[in-house]
C-alpha positions as CSV (number, residue, x, y, z in Angstrom):
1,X,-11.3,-28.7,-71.5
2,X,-9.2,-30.8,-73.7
3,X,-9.3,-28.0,-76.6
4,X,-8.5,-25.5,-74.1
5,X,-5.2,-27.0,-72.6
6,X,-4.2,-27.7,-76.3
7,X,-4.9,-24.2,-77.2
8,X,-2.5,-23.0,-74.1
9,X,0.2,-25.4,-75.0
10,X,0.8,-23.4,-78.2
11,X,0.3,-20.0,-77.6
12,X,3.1,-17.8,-77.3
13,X,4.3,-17.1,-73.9
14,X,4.0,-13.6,-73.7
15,X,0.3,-13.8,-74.9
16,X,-0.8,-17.0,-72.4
17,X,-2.2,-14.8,-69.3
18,X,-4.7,-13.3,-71.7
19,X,-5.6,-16.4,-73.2
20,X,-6.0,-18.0,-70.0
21,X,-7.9,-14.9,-68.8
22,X,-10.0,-15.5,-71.8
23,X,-10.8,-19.0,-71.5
24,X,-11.6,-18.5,-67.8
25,X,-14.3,-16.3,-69.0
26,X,-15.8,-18.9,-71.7
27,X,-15.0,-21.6,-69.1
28,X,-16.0,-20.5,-65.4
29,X,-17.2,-23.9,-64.4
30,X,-13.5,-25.5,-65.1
31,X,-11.6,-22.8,-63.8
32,X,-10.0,-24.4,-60.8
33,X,-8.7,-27.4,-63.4
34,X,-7.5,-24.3,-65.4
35,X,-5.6,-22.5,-63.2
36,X,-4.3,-26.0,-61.5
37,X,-2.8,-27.2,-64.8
38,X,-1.8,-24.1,-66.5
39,X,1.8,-22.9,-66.1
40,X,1.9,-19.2,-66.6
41,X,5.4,-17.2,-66.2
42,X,6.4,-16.6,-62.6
43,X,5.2,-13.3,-61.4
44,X,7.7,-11.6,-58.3
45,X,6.7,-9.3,-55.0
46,X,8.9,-8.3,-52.6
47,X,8.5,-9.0,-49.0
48,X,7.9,-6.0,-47.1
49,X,9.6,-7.7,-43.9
50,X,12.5,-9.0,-45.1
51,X,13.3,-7.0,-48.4
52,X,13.3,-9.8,-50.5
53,X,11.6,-10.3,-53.9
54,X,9.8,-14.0,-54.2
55,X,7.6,-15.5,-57.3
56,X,4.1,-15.7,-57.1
57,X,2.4,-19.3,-58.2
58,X,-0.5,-21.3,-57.4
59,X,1.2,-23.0,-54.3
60,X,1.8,-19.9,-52.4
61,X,-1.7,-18.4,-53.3
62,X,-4.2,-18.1,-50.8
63,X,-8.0,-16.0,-52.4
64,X,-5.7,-13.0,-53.6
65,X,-3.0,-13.3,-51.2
66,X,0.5,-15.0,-51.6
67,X,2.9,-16.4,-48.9
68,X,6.5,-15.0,-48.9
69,X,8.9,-18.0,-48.3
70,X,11.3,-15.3,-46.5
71,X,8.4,-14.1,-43.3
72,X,5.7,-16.5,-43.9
73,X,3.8,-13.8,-44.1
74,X,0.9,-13.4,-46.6
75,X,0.8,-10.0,-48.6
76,X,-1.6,-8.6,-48.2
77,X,-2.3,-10.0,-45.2
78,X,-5.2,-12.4,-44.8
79,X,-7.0,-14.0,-42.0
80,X,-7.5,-17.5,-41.4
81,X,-4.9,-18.4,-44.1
82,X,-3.2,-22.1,-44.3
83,X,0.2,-22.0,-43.4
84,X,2.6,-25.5,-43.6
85,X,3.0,-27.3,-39.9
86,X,6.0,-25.8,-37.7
87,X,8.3,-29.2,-38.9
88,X,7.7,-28.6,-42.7
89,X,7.9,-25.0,-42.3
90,X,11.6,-26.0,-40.6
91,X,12.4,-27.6,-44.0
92,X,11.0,-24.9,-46.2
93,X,13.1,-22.5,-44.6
94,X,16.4,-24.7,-45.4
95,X,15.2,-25.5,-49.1
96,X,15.0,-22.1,-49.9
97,X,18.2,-21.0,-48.3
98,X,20.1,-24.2,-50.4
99,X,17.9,-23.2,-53.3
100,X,19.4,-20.0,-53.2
101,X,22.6,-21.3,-53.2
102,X,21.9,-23.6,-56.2
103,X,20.5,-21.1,-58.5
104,X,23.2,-18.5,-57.8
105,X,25.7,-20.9,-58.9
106,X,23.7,-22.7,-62.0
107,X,22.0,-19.2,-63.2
108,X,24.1,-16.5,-62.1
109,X,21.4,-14.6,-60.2
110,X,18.0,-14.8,-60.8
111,X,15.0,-15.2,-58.1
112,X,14.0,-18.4,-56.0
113,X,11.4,-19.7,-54.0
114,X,10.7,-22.9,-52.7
115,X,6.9,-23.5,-50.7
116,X,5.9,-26.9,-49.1
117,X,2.3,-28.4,-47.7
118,X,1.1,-31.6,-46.2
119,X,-1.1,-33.6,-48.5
120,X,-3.9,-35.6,-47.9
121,X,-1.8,-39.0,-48.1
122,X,0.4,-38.5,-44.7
123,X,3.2,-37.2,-47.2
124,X,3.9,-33.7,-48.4
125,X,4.0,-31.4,-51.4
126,X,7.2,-28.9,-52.3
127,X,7.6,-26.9,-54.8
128,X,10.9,-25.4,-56.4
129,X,10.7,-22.2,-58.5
130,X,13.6,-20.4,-60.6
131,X,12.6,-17.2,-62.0
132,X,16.1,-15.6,-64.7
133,X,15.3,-12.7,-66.2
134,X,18.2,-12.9,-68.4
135,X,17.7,-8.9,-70.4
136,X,20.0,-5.8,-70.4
137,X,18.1,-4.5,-68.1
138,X,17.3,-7.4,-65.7
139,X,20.2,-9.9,-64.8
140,X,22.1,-10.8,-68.2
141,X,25.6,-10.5,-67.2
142,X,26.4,-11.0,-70.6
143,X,24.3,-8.6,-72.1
144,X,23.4,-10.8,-75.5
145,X,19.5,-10.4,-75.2
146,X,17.5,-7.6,-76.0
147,X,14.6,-9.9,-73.9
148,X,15.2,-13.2,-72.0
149,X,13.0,-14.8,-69.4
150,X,13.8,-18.3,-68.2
151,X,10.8,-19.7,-65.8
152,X,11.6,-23.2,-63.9
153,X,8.6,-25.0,-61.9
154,X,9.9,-28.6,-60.3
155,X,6.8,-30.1,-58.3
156,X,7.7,-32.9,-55.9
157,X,5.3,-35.2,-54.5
158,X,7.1,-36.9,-51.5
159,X,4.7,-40.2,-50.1
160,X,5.1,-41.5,-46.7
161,X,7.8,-43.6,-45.7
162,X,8.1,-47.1,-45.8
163,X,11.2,-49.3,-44.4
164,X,13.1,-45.7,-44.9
165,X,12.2,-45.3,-48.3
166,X,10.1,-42.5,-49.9
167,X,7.8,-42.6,-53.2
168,X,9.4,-38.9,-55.1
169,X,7.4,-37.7,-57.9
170,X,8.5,-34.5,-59.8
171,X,6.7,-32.6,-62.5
172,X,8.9,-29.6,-64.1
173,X,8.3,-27.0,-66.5
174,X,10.5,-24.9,-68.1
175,X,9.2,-22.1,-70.0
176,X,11.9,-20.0,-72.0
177,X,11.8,-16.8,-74.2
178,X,14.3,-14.7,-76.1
179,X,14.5,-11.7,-78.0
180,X,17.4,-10.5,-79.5
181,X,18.0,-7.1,-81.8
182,X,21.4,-6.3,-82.4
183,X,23.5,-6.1,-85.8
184,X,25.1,-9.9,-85.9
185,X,21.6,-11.3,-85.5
186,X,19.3,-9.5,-86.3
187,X,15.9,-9.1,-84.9
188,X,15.2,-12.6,-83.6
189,X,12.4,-14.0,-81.5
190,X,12.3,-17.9,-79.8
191,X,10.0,-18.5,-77.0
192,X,8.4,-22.4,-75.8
193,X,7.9,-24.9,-72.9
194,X,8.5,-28.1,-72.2
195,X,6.9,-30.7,-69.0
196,X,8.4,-33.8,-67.9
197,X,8.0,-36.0,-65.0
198,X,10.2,-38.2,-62.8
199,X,9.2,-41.0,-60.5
200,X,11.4,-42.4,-57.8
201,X,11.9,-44.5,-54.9
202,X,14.7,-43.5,-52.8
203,X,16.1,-43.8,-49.2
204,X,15.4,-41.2,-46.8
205,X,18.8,-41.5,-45.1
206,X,20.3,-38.5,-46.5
207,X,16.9,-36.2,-45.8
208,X,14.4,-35.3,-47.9
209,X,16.1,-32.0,-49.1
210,X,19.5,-33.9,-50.4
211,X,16.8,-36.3,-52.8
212,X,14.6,-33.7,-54.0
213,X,17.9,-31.6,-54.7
214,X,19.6,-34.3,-56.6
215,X,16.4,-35.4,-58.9
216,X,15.7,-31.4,-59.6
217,X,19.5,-31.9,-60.9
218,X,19.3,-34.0,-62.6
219,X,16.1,-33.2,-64.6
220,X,17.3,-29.5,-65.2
221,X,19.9,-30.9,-67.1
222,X,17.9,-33.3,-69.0
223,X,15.6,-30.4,-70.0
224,X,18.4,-28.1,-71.2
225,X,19.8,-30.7,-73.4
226,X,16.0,-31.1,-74.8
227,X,15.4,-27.2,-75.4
228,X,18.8,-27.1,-77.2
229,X,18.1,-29.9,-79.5
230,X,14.6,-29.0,-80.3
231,X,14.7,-25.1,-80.1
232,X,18.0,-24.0,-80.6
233,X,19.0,-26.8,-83.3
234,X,16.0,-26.9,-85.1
235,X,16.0,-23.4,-85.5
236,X,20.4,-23.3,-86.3
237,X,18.8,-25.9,-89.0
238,X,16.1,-24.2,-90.5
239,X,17.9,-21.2,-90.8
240,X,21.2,-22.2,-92.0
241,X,18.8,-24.4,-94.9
242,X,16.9,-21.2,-95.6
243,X,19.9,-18.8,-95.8
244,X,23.0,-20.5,-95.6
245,X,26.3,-18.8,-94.1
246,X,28.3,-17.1,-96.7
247,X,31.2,-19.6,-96.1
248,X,28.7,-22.1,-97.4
249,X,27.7,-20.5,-100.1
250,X,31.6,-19.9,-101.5
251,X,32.1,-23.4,-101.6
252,X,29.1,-24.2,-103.7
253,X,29.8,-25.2,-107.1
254,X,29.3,-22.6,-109.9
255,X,27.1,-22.8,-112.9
256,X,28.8,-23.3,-116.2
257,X,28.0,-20.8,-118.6
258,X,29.5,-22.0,-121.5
């Protein structure tokens, strides 16, 4: 199992739902830990009810069915499926109408969906999910990438309160890749993730919604500044080593040939 999650953490993004298709086969007793800890890109549907597209995941997935956020309605429809109590449904349905708002305004379109559950420890599970597909042909407004997929996964585990404060725990995942092929770059390829977690305890005055908001903030940005330091500026520095800019290369000194 060990081998197996290391193996996933480096294959390419594109390749990872064969691999994990793969290892499923050559691993059938550990496939629940598989598909519990293995991030794969967001997948979308569209809700027949409503007419609006949501991502697919693990937390909305019941046998082959998934939960739309927008009808709580599974598709295809199932029997006997779990469904969150009529209070946290309440609060899904505002998450994912502020999530909407939020990742409108951070990622200039894009999909959202946000899914909650009770736990076993009187507290509750939500789950915040971004989906940008940043191409020509998908949402780029800008129109720089031949390919670009952004997938954001923030899991919150919220404890039961205590004196009006809440334990928070979030796990995100950001898994990024980009193609470009155009005549100023080049054909260029860059695709990775990268997990980190959050722990905090925080009063419940405000609601649940306003904390979980403000620590998926927060950690969004850490997580941009990481992938820009060790993606984007290791790359800018490998490259510009291996074949520096020609404004670089005027300035270096000449060779005497006398």
């Amino acid at each position: 199992m060990e081998a197996a999650m290391g193996l996933m953490r480096r294959i390419h993004p594109k390749q990872s739902e064969t691999a994990l298709s793969a290892l499923l086969s050559l691993l059938p007793h550990s496939s629940s830990d598989l598909l519990s800890q293995v991030d794969q890109p967001l997948q979308v549907l569209r809700d027949l009810e409503s007419g609006k597209e949501y991502i697919l995941c693990e937390y909305n997935r019941d046998a082959d069915s998934y939960r739309s956020p927008w009808s709580n309605k599974y598709y295809p429809p199932l029997e006997d499926a779990l469904y969150p109590s009529s209070e946290l449904r309440k609060l899904e349905v505002e998450a994912n109408e502020v999530f909407s708002i939020y990742r409108d305004q951070y990622y200039e379109g894009g999909i959202s969906s946000v899914y909650m559950w009770e736990d076993d420890n009187e507290g509750f599970v939500a789950c915040f999910l971004i989906k940008k597909d940043g191409s020509k042909t998908g949402q780029g407004r800008r129109g720089h990438l031949q390919e670009g997929a952004w997938d954001a996964i923030h899991v919150i585990e919220v404890g039961p309160e205590e004196e009006s404060i809440a334990h928070y725990c979030l796990t995100s995942t950001i898994m990024l890749s980009l193609t470009t092929n155009d005549e100023s770059s080049g054909t260029f390829s860059l695709s990775g993730s990268i997990r980190r977690q959050m722990n905090m305890d925080l009063s419940v005055a405000d609601g649940h919604l306003c904390n979980m908001g403000r620590m998926i903030e927060e950690m969004e940005g850490k997580l941009r500044n990481s992938l820009d330091q060790v993606y984007f500026g290791k790359t800018k520095e490998m490259v510009c080593t291996l074949r520096p800019p020609s404004e670089v290369v005027l300035r270096l000194p000449t060779a005497d040939m006398a």
